[in-house]
Backbone as JSON Lines, residues from 0, in Angstrom:
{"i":0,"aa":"X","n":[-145.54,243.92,-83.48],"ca":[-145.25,242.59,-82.93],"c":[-146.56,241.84,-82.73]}
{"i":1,"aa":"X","n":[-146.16,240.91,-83.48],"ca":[-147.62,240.11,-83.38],"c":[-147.96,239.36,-81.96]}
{"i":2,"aa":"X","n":[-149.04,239.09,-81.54],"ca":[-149.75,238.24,-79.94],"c":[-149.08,236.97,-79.83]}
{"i":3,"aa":"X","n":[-148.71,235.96,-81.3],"ca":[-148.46,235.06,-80.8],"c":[-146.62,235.23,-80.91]}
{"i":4,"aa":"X","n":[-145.88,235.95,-81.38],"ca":[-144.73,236.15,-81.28],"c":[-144.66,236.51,-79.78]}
{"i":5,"aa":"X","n":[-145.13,237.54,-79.1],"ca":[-144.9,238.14,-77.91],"c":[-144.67,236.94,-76.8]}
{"i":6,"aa":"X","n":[-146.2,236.21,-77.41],"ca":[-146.41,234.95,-76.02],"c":[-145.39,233.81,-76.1]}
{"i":7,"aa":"X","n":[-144.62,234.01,-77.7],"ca":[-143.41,232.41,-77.7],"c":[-142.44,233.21,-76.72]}
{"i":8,"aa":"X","n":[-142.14,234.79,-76.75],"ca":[-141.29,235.65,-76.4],"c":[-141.09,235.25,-74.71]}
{"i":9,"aa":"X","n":[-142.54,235.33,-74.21],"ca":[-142.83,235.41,-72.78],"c":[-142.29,233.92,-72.57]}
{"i":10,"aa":"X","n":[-142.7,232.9,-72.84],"ca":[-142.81,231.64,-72.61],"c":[-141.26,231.27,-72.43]}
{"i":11,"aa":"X","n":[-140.47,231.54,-73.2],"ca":[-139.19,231.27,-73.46],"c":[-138.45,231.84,-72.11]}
{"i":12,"aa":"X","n":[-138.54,233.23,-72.11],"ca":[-138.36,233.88,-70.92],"c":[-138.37,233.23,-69.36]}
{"i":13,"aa":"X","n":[-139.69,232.18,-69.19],"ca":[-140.5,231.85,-68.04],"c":[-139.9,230.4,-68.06]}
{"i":14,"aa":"X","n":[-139.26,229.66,-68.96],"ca":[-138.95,228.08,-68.8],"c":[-138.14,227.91,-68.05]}
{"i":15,"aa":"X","n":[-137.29,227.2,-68.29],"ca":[-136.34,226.39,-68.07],"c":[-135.08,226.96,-67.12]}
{"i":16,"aa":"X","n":[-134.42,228.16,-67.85],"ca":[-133.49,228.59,-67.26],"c":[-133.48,229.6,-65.68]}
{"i":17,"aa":"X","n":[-135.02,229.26,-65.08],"ca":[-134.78,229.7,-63.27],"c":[-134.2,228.5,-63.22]}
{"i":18,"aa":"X","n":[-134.96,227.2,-63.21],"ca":[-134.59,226.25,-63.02],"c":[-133.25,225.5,-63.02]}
{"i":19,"aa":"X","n":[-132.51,225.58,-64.13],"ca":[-131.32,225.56,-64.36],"c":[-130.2,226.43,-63.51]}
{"i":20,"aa":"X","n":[-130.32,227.65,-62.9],"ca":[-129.77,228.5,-62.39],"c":[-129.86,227.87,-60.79]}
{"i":21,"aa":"X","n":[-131.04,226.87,-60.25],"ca":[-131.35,227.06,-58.88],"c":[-130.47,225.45,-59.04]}
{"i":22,"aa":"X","n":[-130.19,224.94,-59.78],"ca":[-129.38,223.89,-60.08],"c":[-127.92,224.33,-59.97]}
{"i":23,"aa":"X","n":[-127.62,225.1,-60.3],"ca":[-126.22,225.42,-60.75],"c":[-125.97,226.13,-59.73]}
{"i":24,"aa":"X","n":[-126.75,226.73,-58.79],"ca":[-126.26,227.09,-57.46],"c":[-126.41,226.37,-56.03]}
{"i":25,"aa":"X","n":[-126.89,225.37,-56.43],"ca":[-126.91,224.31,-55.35],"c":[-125.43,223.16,-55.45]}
{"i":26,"aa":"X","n":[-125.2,223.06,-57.01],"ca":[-123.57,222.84,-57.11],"c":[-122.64,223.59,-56.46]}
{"i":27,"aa":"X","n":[-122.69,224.79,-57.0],"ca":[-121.94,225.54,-55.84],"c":[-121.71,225.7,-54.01]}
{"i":28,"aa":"X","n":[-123.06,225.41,-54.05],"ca":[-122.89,225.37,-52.39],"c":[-122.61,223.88,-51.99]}
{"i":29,"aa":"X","n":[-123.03,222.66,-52.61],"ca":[-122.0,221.52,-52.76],"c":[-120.75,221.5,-52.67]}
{"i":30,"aa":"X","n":[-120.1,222.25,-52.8],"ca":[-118.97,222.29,-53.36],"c":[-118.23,223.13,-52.27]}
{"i":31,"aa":"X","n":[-118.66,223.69,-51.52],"ca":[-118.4,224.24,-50.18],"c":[-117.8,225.65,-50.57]}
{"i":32,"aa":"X","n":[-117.41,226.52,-49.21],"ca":[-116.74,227.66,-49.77],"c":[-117.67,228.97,-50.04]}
{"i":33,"aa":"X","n":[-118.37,228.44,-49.75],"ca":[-119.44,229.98,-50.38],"c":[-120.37,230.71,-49.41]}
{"i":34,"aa":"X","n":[-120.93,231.35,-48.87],"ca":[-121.73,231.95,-48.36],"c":[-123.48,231.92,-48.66]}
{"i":35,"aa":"X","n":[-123.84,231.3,-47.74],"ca":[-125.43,231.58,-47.96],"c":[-126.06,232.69,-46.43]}
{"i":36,"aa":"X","n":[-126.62,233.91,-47.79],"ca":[-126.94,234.88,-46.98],"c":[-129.13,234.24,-46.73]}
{"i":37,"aa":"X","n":[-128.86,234.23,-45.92],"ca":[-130.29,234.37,-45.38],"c":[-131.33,234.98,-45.0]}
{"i":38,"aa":"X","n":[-132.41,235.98,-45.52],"ca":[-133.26,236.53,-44.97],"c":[-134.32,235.8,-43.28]}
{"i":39,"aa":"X","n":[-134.34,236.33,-42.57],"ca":[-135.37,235.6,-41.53],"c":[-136.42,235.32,-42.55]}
{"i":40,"aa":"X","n":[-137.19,233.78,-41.79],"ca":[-138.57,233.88,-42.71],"c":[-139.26,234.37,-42.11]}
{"i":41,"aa":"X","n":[-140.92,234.13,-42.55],"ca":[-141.57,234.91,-42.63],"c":[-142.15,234.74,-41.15]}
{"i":42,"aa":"X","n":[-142.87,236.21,-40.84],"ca":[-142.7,236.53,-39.09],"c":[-144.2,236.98,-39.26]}
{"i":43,"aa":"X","n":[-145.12,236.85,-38.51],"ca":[-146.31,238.01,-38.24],"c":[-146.63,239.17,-38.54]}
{"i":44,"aa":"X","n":[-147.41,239.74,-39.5],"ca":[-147.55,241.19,-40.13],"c":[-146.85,242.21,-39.14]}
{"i":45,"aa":"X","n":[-146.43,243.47,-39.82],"ca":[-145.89,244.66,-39.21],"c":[-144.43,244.83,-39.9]}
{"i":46,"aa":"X","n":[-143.67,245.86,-38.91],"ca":[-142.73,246.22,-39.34],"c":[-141.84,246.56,-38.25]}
{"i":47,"aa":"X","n":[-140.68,246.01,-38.14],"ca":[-139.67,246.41,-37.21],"c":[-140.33,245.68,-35.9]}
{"i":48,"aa":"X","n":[-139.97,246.18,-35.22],"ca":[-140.22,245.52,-34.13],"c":[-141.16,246.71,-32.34]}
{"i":49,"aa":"X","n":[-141.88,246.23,-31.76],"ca":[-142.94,247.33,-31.33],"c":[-142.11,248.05,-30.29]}
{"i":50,"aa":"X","n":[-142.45,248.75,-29.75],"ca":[-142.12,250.17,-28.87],"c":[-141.48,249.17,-27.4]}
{"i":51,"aa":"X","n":[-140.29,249.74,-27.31],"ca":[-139.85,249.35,-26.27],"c":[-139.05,247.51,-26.28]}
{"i":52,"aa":"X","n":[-138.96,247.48,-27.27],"ca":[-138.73,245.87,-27.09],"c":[-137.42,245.44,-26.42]}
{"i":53,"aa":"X","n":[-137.22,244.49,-26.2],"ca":[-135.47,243.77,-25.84],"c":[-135.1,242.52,-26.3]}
{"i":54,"aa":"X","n":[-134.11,242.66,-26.8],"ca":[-133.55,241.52,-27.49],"c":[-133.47,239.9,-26.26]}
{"i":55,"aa":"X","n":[-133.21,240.83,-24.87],"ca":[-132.91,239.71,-24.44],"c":[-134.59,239.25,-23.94]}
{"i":56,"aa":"X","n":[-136.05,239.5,-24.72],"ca":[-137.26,238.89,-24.44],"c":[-138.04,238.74,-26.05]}
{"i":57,"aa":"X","n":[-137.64,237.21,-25.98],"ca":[-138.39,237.29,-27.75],"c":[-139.85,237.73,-27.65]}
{"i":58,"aa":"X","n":[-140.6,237.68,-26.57],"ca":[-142.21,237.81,-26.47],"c":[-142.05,239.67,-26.38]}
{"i":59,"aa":"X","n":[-141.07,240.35,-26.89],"ca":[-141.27,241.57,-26.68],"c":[-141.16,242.0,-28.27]}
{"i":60,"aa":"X","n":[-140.53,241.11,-28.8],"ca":[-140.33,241.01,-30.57],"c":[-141.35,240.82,-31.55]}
{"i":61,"aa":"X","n":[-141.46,241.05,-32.99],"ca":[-142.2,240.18,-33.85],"c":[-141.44,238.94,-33.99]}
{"i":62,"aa":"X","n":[-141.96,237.96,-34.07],"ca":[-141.31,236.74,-34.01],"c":[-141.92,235.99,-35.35]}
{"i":63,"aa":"X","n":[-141.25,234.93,-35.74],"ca":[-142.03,234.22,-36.77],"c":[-143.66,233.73,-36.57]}
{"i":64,"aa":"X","n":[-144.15,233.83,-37.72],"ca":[-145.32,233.18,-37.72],"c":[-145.37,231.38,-37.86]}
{"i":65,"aa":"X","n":[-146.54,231.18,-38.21],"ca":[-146.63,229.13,-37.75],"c":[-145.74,229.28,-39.31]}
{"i":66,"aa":"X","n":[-146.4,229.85,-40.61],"ca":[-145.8,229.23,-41.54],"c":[-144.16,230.01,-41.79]}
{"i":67,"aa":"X","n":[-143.77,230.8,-40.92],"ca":[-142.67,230.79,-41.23],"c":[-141.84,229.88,-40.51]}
{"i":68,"aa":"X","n":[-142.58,229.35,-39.65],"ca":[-141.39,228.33,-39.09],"c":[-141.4,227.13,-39.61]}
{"i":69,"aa":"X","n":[-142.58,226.91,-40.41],"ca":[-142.28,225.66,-41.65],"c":[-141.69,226.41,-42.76]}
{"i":70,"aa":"X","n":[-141.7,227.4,-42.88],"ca":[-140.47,227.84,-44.55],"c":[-139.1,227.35,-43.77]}
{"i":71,"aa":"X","n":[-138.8,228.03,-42.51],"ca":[-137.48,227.67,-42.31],"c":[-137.2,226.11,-41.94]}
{"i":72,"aa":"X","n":[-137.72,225.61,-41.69],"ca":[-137.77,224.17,-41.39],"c":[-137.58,223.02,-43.2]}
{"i":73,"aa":"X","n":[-138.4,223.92,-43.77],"ca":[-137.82,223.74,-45.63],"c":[-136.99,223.91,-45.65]}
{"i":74,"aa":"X","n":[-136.33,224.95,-45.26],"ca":[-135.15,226.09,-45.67],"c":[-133.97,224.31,-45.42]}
{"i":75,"aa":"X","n":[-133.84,223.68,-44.47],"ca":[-133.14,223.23,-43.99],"c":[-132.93,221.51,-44.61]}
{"i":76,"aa":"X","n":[-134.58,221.25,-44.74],"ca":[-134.28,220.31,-45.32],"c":[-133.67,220.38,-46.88]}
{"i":77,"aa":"X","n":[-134.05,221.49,-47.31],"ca":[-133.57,221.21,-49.2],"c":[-132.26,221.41,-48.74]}
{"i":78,"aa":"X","n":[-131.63,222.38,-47.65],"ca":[-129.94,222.06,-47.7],"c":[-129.62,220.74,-47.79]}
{"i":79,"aa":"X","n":[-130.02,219.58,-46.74],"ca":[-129.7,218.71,-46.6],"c":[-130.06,217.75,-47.54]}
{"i":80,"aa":"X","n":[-131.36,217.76,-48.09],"ca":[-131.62,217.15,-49.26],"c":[-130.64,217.44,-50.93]}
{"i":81,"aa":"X","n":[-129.7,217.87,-50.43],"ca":[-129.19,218.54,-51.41],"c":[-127.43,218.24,-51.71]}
{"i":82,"aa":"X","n":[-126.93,217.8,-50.31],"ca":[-125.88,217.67,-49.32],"c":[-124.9,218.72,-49.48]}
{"i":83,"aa":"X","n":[-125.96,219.67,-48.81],"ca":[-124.85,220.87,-49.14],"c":[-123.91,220.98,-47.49]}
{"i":84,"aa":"X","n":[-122.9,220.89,-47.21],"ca":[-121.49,221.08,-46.2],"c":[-121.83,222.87,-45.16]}
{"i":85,"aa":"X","n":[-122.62,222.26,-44.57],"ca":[-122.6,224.13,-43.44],"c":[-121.65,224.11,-42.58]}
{"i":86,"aa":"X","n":[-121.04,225.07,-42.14],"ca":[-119.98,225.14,-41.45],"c":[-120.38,226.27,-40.38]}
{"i":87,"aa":"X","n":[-120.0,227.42,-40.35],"ca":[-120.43,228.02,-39.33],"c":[-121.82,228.45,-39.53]}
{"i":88,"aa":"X","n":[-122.9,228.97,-38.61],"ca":[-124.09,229.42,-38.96],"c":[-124.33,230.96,-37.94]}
{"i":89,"aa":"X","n":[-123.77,231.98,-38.68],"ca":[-123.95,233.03,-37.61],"c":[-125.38,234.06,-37.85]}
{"i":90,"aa":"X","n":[-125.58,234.28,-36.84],"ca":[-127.37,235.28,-36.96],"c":[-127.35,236.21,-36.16]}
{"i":91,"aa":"X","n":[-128.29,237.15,-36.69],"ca":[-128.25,238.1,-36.15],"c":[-129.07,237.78,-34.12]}
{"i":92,"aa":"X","n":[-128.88,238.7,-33.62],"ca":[-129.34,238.59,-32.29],"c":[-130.87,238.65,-31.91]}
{"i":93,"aa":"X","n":[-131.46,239.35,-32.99],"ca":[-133.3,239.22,-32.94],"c":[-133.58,237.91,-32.98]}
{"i":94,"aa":"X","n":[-134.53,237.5,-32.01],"ca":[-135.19,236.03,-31.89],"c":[-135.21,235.61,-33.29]}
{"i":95,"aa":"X","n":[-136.37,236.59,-34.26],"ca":[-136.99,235.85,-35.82],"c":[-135.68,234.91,-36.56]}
{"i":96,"aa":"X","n":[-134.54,235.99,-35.87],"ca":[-132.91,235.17,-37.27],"c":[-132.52,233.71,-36.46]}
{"i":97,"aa":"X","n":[-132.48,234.31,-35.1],"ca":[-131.9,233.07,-34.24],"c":[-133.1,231.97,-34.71]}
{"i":98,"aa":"X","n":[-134.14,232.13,-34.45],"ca":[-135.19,230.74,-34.75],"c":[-135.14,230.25,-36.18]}
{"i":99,"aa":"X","n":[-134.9,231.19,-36.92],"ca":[-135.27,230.31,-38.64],"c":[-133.22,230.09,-38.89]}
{"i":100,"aa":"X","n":[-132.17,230.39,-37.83],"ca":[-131.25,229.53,-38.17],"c":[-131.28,228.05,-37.58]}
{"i":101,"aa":"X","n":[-132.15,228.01,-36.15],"ca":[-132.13,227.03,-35.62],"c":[-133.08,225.84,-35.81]}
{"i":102,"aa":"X","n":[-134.05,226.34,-36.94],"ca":[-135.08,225.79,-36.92],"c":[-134.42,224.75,-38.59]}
{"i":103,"aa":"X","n":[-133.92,225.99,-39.13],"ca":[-133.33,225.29,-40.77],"c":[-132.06,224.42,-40.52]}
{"i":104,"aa":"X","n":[-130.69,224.98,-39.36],"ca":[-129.53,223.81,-39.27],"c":[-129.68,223.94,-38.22]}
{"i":105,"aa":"X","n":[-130.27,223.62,-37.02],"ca":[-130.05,223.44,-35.95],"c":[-129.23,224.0,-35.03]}
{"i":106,"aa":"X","n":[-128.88,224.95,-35.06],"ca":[-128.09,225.81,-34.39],"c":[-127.78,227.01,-34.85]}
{"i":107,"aa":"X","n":[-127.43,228.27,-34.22],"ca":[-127.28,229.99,-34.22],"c":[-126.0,230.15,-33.6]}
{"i":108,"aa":"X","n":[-125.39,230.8,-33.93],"ca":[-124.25,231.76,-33.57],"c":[-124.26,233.32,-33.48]}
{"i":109,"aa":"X","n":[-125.32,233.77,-32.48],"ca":[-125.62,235.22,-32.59],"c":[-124.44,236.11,-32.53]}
{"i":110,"aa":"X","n":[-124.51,237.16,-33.23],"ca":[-123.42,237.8,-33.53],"c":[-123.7,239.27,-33.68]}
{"i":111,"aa":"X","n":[-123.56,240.49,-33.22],"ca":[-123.88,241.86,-33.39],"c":[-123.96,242.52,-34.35]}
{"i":112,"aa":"X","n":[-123.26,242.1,-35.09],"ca":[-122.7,242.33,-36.41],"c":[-123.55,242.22,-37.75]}
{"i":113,"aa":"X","n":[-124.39,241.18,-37.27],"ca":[-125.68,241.17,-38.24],"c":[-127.23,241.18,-37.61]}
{"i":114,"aa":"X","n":[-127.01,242.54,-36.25],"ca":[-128.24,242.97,-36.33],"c":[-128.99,243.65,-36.85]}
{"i":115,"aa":"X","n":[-130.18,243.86,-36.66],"ca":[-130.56,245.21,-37.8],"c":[-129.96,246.16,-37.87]}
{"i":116,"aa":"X","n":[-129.75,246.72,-38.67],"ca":[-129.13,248.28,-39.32],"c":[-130.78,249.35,-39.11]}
{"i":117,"aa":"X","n":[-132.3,249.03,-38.99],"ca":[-133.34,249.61,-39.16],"c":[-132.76,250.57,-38.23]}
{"i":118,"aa":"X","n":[-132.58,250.96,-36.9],"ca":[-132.16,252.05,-36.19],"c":[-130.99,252.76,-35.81]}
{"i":119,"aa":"X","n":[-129.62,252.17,-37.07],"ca":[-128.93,252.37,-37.03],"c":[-128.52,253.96,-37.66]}
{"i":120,"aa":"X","n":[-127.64,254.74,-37.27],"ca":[-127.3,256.17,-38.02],"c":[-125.64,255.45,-39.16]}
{"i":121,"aa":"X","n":[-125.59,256.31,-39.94],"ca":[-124.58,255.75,-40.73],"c":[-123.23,255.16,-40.49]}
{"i":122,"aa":"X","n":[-123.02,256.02,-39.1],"ca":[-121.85,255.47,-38.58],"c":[-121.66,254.18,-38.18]}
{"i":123,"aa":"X","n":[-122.91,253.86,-37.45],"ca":[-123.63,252.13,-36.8],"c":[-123.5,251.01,-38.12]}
{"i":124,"aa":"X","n":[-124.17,251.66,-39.25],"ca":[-124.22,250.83,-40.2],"c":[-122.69,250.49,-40.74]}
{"i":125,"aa":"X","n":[-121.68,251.68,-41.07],"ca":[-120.75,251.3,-41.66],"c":[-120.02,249.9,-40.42]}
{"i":126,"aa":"X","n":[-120.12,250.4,-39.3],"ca":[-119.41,249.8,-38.28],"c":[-119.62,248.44,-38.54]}
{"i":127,"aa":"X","n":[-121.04,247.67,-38.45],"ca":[-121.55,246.66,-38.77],"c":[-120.85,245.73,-39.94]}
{"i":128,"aa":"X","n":[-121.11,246.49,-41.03],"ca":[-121.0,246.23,-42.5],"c":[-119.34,246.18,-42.39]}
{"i":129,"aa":"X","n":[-118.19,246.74,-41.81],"ca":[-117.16,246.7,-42.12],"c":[-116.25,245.32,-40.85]}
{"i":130,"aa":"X","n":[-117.35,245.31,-39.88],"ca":[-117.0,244.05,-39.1],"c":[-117.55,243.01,-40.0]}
{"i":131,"aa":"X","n":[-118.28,242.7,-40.35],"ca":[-118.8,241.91,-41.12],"c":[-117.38,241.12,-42.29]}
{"i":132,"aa":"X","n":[-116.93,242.3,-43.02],"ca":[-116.42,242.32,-44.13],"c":[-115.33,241.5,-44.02]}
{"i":133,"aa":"X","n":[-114.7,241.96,-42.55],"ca":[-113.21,241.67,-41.64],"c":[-113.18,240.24,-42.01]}
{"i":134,"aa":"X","n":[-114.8,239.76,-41.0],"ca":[-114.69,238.04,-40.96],"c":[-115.02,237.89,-42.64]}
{"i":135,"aa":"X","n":[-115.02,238.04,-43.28],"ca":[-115.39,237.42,-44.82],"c":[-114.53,237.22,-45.6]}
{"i":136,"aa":"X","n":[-113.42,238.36,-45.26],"ca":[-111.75,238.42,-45.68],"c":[-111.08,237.29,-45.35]}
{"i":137,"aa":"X","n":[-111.18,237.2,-43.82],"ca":[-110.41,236.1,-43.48],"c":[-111.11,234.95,-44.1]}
{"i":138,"aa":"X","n":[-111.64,234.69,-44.22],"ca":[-112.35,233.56,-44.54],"c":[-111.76,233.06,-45.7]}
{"i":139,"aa":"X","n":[-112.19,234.28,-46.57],"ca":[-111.25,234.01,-48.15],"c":[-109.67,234.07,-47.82]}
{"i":140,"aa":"X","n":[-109.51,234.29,-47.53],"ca":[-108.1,234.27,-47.11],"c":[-106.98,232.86,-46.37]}
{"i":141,"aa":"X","n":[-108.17,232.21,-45.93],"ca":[-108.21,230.4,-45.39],"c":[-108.5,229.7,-47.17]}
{"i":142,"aa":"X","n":[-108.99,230.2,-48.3],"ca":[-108.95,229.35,-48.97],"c":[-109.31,227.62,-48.68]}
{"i":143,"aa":"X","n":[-110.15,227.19,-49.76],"ca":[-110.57,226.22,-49.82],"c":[-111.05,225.2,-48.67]}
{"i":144,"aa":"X","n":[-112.17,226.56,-48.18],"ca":[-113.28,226.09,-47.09],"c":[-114.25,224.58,-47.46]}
{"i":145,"aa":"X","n":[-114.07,223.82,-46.52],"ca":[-115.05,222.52,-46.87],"c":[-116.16,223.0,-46.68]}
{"i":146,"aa":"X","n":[-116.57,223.68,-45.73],"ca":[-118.22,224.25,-45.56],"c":[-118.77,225.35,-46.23]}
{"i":147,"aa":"X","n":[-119.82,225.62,-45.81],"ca":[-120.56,227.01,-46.53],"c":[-120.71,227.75,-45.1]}
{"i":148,"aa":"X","n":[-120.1,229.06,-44.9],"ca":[-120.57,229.79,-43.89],"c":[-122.23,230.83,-44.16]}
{"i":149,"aa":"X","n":[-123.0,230.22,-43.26],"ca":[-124.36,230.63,-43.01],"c":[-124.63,232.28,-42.51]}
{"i":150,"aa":"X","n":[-125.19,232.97,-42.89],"ca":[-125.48,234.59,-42.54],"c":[-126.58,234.7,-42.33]}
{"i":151,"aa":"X","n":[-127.63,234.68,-41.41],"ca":[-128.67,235.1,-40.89],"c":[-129.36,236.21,-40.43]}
{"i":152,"aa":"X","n":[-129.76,236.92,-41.33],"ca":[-130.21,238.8,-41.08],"c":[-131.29,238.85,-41.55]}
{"i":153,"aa":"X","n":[-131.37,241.0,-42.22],"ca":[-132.59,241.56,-41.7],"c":[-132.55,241.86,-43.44]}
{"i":154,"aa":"X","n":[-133.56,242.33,-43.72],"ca":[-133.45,242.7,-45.0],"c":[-132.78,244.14,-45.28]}
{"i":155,"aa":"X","n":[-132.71,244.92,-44.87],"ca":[-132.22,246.18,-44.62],"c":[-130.42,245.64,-44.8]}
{"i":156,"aa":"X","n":[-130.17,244.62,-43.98],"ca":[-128.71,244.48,-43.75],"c":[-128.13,243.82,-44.92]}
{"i":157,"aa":"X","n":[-129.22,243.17,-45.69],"ca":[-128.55,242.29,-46.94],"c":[-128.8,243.1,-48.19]}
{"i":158,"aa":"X","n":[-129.77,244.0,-47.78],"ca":[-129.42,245.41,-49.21],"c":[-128.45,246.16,-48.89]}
{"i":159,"aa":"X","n":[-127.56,246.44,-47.82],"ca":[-126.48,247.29,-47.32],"c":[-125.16,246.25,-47.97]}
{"i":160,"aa":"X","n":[-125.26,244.81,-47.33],"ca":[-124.41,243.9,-48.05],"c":[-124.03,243.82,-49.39]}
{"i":161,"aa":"X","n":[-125.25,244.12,-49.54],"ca":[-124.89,243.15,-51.64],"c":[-125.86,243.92,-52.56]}
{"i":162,"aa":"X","n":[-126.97,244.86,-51.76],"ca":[-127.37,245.7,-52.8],"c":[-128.62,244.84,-53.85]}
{"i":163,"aa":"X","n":[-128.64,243.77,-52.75],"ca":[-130.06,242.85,-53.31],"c":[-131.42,242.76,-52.08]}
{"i":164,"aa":"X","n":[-132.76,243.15,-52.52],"ca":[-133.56,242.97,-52.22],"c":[-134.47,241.49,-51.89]}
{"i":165,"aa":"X","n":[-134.6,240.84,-50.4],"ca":[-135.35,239.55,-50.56],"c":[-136.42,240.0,-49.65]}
{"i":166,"aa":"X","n":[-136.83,239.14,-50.24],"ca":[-138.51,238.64,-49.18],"c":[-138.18,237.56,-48.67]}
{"i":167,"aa":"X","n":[-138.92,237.44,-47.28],"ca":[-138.24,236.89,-46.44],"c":[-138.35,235.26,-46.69]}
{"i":168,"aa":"X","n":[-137.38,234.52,-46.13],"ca":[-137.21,233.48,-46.42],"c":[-136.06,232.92,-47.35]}
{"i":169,"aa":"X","n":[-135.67,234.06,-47.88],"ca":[-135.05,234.0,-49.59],"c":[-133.57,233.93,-48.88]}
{"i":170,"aa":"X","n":[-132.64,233.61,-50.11],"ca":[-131.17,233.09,-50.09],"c":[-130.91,233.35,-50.83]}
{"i":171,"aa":"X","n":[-129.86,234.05,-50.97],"ca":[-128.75,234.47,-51.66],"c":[-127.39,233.6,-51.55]}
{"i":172,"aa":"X","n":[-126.81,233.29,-52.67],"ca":[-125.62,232.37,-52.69],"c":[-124.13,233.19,-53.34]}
{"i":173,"aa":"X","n":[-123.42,233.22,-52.2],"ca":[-122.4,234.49,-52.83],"c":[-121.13,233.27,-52.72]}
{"i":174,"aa":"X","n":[-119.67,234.36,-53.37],"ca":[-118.78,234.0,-53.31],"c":[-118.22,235.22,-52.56]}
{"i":175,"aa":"X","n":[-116.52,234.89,-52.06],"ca":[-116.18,236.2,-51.26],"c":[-114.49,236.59,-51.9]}
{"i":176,"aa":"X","n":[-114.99,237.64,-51.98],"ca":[-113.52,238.5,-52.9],"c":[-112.82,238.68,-51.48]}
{"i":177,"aa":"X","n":[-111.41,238.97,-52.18],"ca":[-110.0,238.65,-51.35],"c":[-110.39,240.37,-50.32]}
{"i":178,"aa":"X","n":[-111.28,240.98,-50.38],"ca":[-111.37,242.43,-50.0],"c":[-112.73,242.31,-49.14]}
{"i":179,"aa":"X","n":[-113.26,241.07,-48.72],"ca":[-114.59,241.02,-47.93],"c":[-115.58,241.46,-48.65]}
{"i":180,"aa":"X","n":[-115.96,241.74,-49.6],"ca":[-117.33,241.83,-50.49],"c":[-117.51,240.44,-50.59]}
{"i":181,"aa":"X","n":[-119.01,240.84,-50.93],"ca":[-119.52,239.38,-51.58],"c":[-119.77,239.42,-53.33]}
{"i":182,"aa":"X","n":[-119.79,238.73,-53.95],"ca":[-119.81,238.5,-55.12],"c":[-121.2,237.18,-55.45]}
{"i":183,"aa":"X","n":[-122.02,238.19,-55.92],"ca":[-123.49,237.15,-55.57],"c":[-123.54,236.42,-57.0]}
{"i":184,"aa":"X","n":[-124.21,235.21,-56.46],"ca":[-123.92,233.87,-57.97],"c":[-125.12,234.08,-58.26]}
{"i":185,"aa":"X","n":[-126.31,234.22,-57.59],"ca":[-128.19,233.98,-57.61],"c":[-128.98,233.97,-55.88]}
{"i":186,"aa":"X","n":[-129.88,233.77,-56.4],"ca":[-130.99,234.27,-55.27],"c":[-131.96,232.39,-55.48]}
{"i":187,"aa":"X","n":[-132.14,231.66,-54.29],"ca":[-132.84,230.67,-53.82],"c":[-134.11,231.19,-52.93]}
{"i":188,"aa":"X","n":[-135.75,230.49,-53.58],"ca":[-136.29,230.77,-52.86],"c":[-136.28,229.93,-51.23]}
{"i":189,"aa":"X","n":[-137.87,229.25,-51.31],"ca":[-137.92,228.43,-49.82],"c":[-138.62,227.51,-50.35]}
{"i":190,"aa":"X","n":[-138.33,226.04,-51.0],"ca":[-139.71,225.07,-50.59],"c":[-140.42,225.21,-49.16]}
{"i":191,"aa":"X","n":[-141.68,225.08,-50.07],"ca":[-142.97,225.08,-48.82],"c":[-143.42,223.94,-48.34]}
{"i":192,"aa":"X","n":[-142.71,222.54,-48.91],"ca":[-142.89,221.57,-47.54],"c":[-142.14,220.38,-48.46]}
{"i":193,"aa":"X","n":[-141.87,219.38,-47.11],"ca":[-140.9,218.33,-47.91],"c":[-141.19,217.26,-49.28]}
{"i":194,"aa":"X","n":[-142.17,217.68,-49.29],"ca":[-143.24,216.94,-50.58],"c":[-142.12,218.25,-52.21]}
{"i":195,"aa":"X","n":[-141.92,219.43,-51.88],"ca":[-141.55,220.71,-52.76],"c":[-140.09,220.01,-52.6]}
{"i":196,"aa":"X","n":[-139.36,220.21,-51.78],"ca":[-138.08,219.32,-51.6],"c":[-137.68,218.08,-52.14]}
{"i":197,"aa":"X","n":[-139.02,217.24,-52.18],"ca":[-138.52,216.22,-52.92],"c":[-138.71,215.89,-54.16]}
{"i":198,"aa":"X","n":[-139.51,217.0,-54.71],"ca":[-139.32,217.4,-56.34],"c":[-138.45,217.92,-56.61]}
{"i":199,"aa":"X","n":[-137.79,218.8,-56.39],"ca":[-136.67,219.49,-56.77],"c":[-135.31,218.56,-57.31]}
């Protein structure tokens, strides 16, 4: 294989069609009905959260960093720049989910259900994951939702969900089978400021 075959190979690969895809799923969430799963953005180096913490003291948490609270503050305008229909917005109970839901639509609906799974034993997790599922059923089951219901979690909880890996900040755009799975359309990153938003 020749160098310049490889590089038309690569090039072709790298154009047009992310682009097209981050289009065609912003129709969809236009269009209401769908699920946008949410990673927290991005929070202060480390992992998990330090020795002894409590949910009910965010200063005992990792919490977002300055620029993750401008990713989520993106996060919110390209919805709206976009006119995509939110309807409920539920998050997990750690400060980082509650702030980058409140910071992107203005409001959280903390919910147990999408806390971390990190210290959970399997039983915790299924428990989670199958409350979860309950409300997702019904949901599909209401048919022809005007809004998009919002999911605000951990990364751990959205590879247990759907079996997809994000970095934080990232969105996932699902649909929901009559059985509470999700059925994922693509993955949205984060414009990094409203200047990125208003290129898009």
């Amino acid at each position: 294989m020749s160098r310049r075959f490889f590089l038309c190979c690569l090039l072709l690969l790298c154009a047009s069609p992310a682009w097209a895809a981050a289009d065609e799923l912003w129709r969809h969430l236009q269009g209401g009905g769908h699920v946008l799963v949410v990673r927290h953005a991005a929070t202060e180096p480390g992992m998990g959260d330090p020795p002894g913490f409590t949910l009910a003291d965010c200063a005992t948490q990792r919490n977002l960093s300055l620029p993750g609270r401008e990713d989520a503050r993106a996060l919110g305008a390209a919805v709206r720049q976009h006119g995509v229909p939110v309807g409920r917005v539920l998050s997990s109970r750690w400060c980082r989910c509650q702030d980058t839901a409140r910071l992107a639509f203005g409001r959280a609906e903390p919910v147990a259900m999408l806390d971390s799974m990190m210290g959970d034993d399997g039983e915790g997790r299924a428990r989670k994951l199958a409350e979860l599922r309950q409300l997702l059923a019904a949901q599909a089951a209401q048919g022809g939702a005007a809004a998009n219901l919002v999911l605000v979690t951990h990364d751990v909880n959205i590879q247990a969900l759907t079996g997809d890996k994000l970095a934080q900040g990232e969105m996932l755009v699902a649909s929901v089978r009559p059985d509470g799975t999700l059925a994922v359309l693509g993955r949205l990153g984060v414009p990094k400021s409203a200047d990125a938003v208003q290129a898009m």
